[in-house]
C-alpha positions as CSV (number, residue, x, y, z in Angstrom):
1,X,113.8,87.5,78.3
2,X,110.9,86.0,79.5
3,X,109.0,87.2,82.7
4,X,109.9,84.8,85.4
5,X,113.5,85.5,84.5
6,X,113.2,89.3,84.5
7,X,111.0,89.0,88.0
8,X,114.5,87.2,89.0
9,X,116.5,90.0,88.0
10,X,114.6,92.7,90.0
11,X,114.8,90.2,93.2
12,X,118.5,90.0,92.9
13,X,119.0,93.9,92.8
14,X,117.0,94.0,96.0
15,X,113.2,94.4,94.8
16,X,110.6,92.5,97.2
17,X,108.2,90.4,95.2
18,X,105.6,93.0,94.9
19,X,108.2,94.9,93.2
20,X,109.7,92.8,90.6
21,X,106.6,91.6,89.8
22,X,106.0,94.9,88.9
23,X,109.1,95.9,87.4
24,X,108.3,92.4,84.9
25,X,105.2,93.6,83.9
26,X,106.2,97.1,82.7
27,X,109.2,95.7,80.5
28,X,106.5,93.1,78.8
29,X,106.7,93.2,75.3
30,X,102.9,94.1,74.9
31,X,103.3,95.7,78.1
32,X,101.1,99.4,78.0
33,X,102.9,102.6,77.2
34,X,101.6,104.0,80.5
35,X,101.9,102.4,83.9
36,X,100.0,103.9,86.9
37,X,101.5,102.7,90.2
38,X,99.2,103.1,93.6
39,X,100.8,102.3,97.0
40,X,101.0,103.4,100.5
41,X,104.2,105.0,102.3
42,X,106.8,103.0,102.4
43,X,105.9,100.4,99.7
44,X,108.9,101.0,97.5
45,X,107.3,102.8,94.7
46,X,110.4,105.4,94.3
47,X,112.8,102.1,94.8
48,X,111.4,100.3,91.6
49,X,111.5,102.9,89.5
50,X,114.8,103.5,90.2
51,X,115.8,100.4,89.6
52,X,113.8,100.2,86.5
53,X,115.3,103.2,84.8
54,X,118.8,101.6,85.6
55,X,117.7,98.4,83.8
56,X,116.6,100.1,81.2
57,X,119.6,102.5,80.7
58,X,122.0,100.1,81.2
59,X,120.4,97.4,78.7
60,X,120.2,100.1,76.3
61,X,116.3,100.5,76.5
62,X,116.2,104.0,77.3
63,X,119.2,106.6,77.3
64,X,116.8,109.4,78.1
65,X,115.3,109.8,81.0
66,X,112.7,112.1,82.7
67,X,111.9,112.4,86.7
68,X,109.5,115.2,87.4
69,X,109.0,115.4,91.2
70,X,107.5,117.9,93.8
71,X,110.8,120.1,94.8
72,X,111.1,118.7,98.6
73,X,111.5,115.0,97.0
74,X,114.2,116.3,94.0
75,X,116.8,115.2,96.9
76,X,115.4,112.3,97.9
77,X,114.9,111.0,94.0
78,X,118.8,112.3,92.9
79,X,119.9,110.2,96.5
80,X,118.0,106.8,95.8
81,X,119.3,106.9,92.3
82,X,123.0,107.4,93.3
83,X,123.0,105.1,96.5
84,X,122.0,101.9,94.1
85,X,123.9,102.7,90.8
86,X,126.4,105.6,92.0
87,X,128.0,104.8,87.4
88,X,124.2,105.5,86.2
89,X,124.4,108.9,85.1
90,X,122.3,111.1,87.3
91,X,121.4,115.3,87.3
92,X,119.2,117.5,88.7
93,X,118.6,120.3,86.8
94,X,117.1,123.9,88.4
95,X,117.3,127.1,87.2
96,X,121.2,128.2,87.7
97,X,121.4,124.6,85.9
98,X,119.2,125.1,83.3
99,X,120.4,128.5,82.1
100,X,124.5,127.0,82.4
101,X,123.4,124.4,79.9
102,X,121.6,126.9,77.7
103,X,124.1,129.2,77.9
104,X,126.8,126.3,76.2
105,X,124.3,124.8,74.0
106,X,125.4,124.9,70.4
107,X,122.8,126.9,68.3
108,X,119.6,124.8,67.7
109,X,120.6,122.3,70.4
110,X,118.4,121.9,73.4
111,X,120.2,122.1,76.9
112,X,119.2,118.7,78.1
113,X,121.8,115.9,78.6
114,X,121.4,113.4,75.9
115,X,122.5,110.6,78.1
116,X,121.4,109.3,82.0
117,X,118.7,110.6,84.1
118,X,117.4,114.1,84.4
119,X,115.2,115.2,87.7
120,X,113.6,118.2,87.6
121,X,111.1,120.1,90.1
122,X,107.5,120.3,88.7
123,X,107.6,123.8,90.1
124,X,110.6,124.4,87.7
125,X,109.1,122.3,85.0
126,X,105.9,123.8,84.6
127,X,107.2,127.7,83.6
128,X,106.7,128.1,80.4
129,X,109.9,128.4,78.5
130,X,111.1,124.7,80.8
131,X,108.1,122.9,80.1
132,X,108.3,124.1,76.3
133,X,111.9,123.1,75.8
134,X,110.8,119.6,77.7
135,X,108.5,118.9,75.5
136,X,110.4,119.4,72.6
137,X,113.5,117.0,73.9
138,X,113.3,113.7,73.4
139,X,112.7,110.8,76.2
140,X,112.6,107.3,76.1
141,X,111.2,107.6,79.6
142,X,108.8,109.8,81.7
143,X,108.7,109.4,85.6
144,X,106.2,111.2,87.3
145,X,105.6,110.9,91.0
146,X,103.1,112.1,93.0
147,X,101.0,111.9,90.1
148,X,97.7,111.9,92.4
149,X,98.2,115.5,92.2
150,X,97.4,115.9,88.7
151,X,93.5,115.6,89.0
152,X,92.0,119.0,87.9
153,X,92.9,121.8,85.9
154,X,96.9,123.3,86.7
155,X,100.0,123.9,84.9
156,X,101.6,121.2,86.9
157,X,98.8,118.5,85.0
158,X,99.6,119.9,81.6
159,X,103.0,119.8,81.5
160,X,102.8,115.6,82.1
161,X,99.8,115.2,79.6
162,X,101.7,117.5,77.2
163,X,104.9,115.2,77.8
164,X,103.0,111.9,77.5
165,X,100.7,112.6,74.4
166,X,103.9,114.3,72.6
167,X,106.3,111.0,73.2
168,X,104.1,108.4,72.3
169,X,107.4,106.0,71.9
170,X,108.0,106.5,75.8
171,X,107.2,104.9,78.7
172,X,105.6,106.1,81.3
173,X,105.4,105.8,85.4
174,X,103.1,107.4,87.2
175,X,103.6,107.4,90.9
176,X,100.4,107.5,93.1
177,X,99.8,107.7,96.2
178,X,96.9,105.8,98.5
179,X,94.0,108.2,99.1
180,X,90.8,109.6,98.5
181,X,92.6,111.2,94.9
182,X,93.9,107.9,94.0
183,X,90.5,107.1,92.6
184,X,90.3,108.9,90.2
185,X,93.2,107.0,88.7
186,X,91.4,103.6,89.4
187,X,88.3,104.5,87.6
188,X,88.8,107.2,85.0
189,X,88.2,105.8,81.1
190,X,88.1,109.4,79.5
191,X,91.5,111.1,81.5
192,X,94.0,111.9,78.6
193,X,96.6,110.7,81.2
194,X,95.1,107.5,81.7
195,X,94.2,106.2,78.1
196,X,95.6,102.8,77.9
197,X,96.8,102.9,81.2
198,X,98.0,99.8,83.5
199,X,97.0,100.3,86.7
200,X,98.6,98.6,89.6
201,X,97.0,98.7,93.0
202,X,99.6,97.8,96.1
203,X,97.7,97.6,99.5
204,X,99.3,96.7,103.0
205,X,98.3,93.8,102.9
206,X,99.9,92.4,99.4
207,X,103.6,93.9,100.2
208,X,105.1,91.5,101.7
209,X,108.2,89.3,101.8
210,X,109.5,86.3,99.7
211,X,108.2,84.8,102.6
212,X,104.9,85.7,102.3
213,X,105.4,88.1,105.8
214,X,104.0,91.7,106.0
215,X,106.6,94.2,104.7
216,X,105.1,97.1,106.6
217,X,104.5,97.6,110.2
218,X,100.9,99.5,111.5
219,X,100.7,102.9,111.6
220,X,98.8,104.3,114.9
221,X,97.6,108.0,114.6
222,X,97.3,110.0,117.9
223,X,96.0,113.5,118.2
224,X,97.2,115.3,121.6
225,X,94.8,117.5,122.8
226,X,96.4,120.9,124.6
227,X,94.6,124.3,125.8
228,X,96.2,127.8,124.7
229,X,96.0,130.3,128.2
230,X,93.6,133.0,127.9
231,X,96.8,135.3,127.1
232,X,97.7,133.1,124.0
233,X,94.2,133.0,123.1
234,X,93.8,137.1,123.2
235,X,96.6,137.6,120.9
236,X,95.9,134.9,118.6
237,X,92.5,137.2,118.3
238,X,94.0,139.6,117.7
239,X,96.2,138.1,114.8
240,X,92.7,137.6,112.9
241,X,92.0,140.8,114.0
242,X,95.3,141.7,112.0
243,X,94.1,140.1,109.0
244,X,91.0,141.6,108.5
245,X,92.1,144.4,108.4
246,X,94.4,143.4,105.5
247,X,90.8,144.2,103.3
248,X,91.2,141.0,101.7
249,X,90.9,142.1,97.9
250,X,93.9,140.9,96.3
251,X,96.1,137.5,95.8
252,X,98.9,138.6,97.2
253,X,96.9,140.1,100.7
254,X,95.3,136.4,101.1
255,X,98.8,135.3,100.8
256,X,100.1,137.2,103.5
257,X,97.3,136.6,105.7
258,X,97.8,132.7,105.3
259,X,101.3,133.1,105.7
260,X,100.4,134.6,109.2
261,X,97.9,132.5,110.3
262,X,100.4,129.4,109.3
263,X,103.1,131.2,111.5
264,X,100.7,131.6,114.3
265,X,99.7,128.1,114.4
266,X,103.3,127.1,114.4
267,X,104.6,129.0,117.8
268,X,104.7,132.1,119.2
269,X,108.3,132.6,118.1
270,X,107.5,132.1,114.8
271,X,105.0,134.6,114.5
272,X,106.7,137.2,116.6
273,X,110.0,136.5,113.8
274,X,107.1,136.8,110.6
275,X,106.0,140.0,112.4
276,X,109.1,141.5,112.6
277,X,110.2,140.9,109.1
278,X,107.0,142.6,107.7
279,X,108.0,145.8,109.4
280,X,111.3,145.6,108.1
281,X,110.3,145.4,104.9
282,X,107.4,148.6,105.4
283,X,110.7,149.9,106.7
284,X,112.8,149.6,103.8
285,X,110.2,151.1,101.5
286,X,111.1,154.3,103.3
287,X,115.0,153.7,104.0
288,X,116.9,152.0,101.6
289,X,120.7,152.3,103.4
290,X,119.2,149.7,105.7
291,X,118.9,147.2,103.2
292,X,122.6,145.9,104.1
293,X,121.4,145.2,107.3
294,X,118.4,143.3,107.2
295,X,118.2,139.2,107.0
296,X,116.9,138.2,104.0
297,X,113.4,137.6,103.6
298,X,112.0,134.1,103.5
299,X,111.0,132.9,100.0
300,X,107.3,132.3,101.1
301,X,107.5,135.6,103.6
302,X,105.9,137.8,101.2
303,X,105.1,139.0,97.7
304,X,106.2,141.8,95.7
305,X,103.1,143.3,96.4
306,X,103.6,145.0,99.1
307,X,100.2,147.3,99.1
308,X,99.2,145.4,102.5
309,X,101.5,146.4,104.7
310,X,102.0,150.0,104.1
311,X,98.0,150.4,105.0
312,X,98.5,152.6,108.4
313,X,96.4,150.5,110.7
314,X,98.3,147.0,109.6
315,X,101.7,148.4,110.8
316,X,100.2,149.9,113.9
317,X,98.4,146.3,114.6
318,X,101.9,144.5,113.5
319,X,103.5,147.1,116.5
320,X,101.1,146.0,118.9
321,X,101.3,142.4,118.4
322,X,104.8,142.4,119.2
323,X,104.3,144.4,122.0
324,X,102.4,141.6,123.4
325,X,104.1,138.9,122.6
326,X,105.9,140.1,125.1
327,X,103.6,139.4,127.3
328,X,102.4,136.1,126.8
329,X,104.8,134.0,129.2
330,X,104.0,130.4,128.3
331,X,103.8,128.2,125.0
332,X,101.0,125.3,125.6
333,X,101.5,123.7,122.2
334,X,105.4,123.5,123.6
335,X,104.4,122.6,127.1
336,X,102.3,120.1,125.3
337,X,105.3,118.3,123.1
338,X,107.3,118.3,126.3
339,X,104.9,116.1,127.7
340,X,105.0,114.1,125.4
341,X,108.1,113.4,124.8
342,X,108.5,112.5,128.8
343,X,105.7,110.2,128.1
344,X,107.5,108.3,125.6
345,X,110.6,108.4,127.5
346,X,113.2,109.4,125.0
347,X,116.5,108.5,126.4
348,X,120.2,109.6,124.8
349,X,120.2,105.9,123.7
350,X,120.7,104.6,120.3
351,X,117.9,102.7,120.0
352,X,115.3,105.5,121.3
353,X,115.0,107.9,118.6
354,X,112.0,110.5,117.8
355,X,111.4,113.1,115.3
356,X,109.7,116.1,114.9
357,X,108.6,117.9,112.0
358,X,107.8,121.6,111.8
359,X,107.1,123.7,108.5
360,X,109.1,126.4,110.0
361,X,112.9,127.2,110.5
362,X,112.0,129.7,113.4
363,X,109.8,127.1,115.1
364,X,112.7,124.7,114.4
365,X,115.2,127.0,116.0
366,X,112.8,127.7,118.9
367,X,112.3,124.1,119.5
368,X,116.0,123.2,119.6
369,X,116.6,125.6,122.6
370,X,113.8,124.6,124.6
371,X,114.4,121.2,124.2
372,X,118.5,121.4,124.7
373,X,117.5,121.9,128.5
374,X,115.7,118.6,129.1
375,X,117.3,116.4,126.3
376,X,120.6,115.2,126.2
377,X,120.4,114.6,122.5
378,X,118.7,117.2,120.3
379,X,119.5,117.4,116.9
380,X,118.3,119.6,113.9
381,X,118.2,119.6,110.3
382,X,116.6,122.0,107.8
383,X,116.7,122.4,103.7
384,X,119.7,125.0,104.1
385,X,122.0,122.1,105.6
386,X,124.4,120.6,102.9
387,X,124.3,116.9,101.7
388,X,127.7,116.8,103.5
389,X,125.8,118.4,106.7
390,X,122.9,116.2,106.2
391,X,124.5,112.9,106.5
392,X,126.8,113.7,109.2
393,X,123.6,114.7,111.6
394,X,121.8,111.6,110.5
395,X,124.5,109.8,111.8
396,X,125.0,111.1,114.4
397,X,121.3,111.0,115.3
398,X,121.4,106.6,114.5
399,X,124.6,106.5,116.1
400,X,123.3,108.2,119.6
401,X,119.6,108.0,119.8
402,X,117.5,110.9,121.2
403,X,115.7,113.7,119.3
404,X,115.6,115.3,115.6
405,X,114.1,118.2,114.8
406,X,113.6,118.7,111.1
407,X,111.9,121.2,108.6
408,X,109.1,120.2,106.4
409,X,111.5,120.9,103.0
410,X,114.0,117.8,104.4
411,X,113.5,115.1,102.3
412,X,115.8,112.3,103.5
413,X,115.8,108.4,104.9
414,X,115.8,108.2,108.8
415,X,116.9,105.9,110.8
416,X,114.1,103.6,112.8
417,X,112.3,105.9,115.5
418,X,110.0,105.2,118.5
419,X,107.4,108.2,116.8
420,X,106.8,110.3,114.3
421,X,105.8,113.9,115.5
422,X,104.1,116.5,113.4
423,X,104.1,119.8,115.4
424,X,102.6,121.4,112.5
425,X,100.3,119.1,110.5
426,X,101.2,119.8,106.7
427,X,98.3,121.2,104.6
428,X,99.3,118.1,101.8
429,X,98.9,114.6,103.5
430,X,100.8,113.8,100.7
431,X,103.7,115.0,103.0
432,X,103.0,113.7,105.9
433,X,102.9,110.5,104.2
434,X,106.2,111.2,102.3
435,X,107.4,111.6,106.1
436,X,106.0,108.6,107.1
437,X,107.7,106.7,104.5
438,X,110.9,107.7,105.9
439,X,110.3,105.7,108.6
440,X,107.3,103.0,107.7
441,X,109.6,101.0,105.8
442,X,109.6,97.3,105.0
443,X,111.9,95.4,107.2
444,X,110.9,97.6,110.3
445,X,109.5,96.5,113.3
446,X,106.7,98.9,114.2
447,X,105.0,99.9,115.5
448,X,105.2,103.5,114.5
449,X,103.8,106.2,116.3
450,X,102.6,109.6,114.7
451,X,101.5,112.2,116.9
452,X,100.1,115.4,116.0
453,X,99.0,118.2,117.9
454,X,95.0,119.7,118.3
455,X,94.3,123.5,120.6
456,X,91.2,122.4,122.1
457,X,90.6,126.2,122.7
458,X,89.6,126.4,118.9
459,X,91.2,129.5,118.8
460,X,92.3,129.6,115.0
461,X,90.2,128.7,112.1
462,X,93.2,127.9,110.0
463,X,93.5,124.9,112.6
464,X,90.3,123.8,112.1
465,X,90.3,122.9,108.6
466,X,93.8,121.7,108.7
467,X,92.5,118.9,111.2
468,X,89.3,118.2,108.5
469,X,92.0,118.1,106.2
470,X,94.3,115.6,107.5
471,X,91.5,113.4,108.9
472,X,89.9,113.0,105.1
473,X,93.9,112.3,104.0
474,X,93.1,115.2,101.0
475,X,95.2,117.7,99.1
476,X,94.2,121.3,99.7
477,X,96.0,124.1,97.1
478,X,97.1,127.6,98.3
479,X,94.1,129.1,96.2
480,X,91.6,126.5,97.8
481,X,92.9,127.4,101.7
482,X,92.7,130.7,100.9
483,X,88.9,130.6,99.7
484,X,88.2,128.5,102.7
485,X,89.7,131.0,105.2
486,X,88.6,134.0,103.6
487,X,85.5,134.1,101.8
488,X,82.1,132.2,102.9
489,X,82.6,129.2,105.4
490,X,82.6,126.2,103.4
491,X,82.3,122.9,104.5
492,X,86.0,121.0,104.0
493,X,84.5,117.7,103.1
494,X,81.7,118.9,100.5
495,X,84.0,120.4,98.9
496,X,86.7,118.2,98.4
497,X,83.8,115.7,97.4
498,X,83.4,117.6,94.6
499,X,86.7,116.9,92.9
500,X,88.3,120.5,94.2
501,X,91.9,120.2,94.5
């Protein structure tokens, strides 16, 4: 088939120009083995590769197929997949899955389906015994998205270059986002990923309609400025106060400190709900009947370790804290949102719609009944809702108009909005601009707003960077924040110029 006609095909399952040029190029008989694809939000990267790996599977080009994603896009991938070809055969596979299919392999078999598409979670993927047995099945083709996040040394770069070098009759996608880590994937002759490599670059500008119109509408930034009281400022003192008297030594006490400061940024309930699951753990250590009554303990609460919070002085500063919370009568960073919002004017009308992300599911739930007073429409929607759940409150949330209030982890397409709001800025702007694709999509009037929120008090250093952070549109890891919080004050850009990620 030559290209024009294969360009044609991609245009009649739905693919904008920019995209079945694309989707040509890759099938190309002397096409490269590995295809790096560079876009902004919204573009349609995920939406040709999906349809790529259809073509391919049902032309009987590939039976074999490998997604590797971060674990809050696994949803979004296995959706996208199933909403355009719900016959191609489509799994995700986590752990429960993995160990039901190992568990019925025949001896010597591998537990990976021989037929259709398999997503998995790099997160999953990259354990040792996963990426092993990945490695040894056999794909006809290797989807990686996100792939920006592969520069430097990990686990999570290993697996793919192990997958890549040891399939050399597969294909392979690479995802990649527009940023400052992009690049590296623009430039780099020496990269083991990259040998060979096609790299296709997709701007604003070029995505556009058959009609030669822009496919994406602007995106307009705002920081809102608020100032905590001097109440909310003297405990969130005392919260640093907290941590250093954590004698930051170990891992696992950085951890907890971050985990703290995140929750503290976030909103007072928040914290005050952290708080009061640390002391129910210090409290199981010495009374185990009261397991059966505690909530379970949120997976990125805590570690195992728990050497931290039995020191003396950290449970009598975590009893204090809580005493005061008490005390502190007013939330700016809500007060702020709430102005906000009667700025933009939302309205219980279906064409008025906002949403609002948060990394927490207390923040979430504290949100929801402060807002329930003022709104007339206030939905919410976090990573424990089913897929049942999920499309229901989507729904209802086109169908009525008015507010959404989702959890970092959700991972699903939104209906058009008046603005995007990030009460807690992610520390990836990978995410926020996962977020933003939601909504940024072609066809879509624009513009769209995203908001996100800046304590003018300057009260936490964990806010600080995250603003340098999201201003230089950079990935920072766990390990990284915690060096930067923790150890010698280091400035954020320097050292993301020098190709830490």
């Amino acid at each position: 088939m030559i290209d024009d006609d294969l360009t044609e095909v991609f245009e009649k399952v739905g693919c904008f120009p920019h995209q079945a040029s694309f989707a040509a190029k890759f099938f190309k008989d002397n096409s490269p083995k590995t295809h790096v694809l560079i876009g902004p939000p919204g573009a349609g990267k995920g939406f040709v590769a999906a349809a790529i790996c259809a073509h391919a599977w049902f032309n009987d080009q590939a039976k074999q197929i490998l997604i590797l994603s971060p674990a809050r896009l696994v949803k979004y991938w296995l959706d996208t997949i199933r909403s355009r070809q719900p016959t191609l055969p489509v799994v995700v596979i986590n752990r429960r899955r993995f160990r039901e299919l190992e568990a019925s392999a025949k001896e010597g078999e591998l537990p990976w389906p021989r037929n259709g598409i398999v997503i998995v979670s790099f997160d999953f993927a990259k354990q040792q015994n996963v990426a092993k047995s990945l490695a040894d099945a056999t794909w006809d083709i290797l989807v990686i998205d996100e792939a920006h996040q592969l520069a430097g040394k990990s686990r999570r770069r290993e697996l793919a270059v192990n997958l890549i070098e040891g399939h050399l009759d597969a294909r392979a996608l690479l995802l990649c986002a527009e940023g400052l880590s992009s690049e590296h994937f623009r430039s780099s002759q020496d990269d083991r990923l990259l040998v060979g490599a096609d790299v296709t670059v997709w701007s604003r500008e070029s995505v556009r309609d058959k009609d030669g119109n822009p496919l994406l509408p602007d995106v307009h930034i705002h920081w809102v400025t608020y100032y905590r009281t001097s109440d909310e400022v003297a405990l969130l003192s005392k919260v640093q106060d907290l941590i250093r008297a954590l004698r930051l030594n170990r891992p696992s006490d950085r951890m907890l400190a971050t985990v703290l400061l995140k929750s503290s940024s976030s909103s007072m309930f928040a914290l005050e709900q952290r708080l009061n699951r640390i002391l129910q753990r210090h409290n199981q250590k010495f009374d185990e009947r009261i397991l059966d009554d505690v909530p379970s303990i949120e997976p990125d609460d805590l570690t195992n370790d728990d050497s931290a919070i039995q020191q003396p002085e950290f449970t009598e500063l975590v009893n204090q804290l809580l005493e005061e919370i008490e005390n502190v009568e007013r939330d700016s960073k809500c007060e702020a949102l709430l102005q906000v919002l009667d700025s933009i004017g939302t309205q219980a009308v279906q064409d008025h719609r906002v949403c609002i992300f948060t990394r927490f599911v207390d923040t979430s739930t504290f949100l929801l009944s402060a807002l329930v007073e003022s709104f007339p429409c206030v939905f919410r929607l976090t990573g424990s809702h089913s897929s049942e759940e999920r499309q229901r409150i989507i729904q209802q949330f086109e169908s009525n108009g008015g507010i959404m209030i989702a959890t970092e982890t959700v991972s699903t397409m939104f209906p058009e909005v008046t603005a995007v709001i990030f009460y807690d800025v992610p520390w990836d702007p990978a995410i926020v601009d996962a977020h933003v694709g939601h909504f940024v999509r072609y066809g879509r009037k624009g513009p769209v707003r995203v908001i996100a929120f800046n304590d003018d008090t300057d009260t936490l250093a964990i806010e600080r960077v995250q603003r340098k952070v999201a201003e230089i549109k950079e990935a920072v890891g766990e390990s990284d924040l915690h060096n930067l919080l923790f150890s010698d004050v280091i400035d954020v850009t320097d050292y993301l110029s020098n190709g830490n990620e």
